[in-house]
N, C-alpha and C positions, 0 to 999 in steps of 0.2 A: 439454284434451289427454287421448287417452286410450292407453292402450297393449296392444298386442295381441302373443302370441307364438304363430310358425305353425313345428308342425313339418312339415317336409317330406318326413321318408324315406317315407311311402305314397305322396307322387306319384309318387317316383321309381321306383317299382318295376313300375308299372303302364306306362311311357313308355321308348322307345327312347331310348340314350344321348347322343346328339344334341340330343337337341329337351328335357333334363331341366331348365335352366336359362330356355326360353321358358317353360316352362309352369308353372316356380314364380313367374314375376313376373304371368303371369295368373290363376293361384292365389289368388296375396296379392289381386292388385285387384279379384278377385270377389268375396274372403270381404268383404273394408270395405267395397267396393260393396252388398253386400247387409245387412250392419248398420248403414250408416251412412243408406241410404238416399239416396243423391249419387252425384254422379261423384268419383271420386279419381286423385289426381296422384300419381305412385311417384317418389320423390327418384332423384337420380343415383344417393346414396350406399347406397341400398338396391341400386339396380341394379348399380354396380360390386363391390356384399357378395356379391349371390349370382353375377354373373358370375369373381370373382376366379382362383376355379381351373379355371375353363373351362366349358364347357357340360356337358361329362360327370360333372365331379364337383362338383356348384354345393353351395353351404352346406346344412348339414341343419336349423339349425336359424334363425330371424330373429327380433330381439326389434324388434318396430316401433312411432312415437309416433306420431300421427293427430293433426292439427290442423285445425279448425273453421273455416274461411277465409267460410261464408256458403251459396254457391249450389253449393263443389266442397269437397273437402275434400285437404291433404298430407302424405302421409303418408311418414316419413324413421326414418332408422336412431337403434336407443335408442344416446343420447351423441353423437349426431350434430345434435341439431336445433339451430340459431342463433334 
């Protein structure tokens, strides 16, 4: 397991207020995608961390754990993973 922390305020700055919480969860699943070399699966609980306050003002910062499943990899909120 490894663990990764993504700040988010430069997305946001660049993205209409709307669409700032779609694009941090494609964000996250590029950067892993692209270190990990796989496909990767985004927990719920990640997704309901950065949806929580709404699409306009999503989380700024995610502290995320990656786990090694084989052919895909899942990656879930730190203190969240079972």
């Amino acid at each position: 397991m490894r663990e990764y922390v993504f700040r988010l305020n430069r997305i946001y700055i660049r993205s209409t207020r709307k669409k700032r919480a779609p694009r941090a969860i494609r964000y996250i699943r590029q950067k892993l995608e692209r270190a990990l070399k796989k496909s990767v699966k985004i927990g719920m609980d990640i997704n309901e961390y950065i949806w929580k306050r709404g699409a306009e003002k999503p989380a700024r910062r995610v502290v995320v754990v990656v786990e090694d499943k084989g052919e895909y990899a899942i990656a879930r909120l730190k203190g969240e993973e079972n």
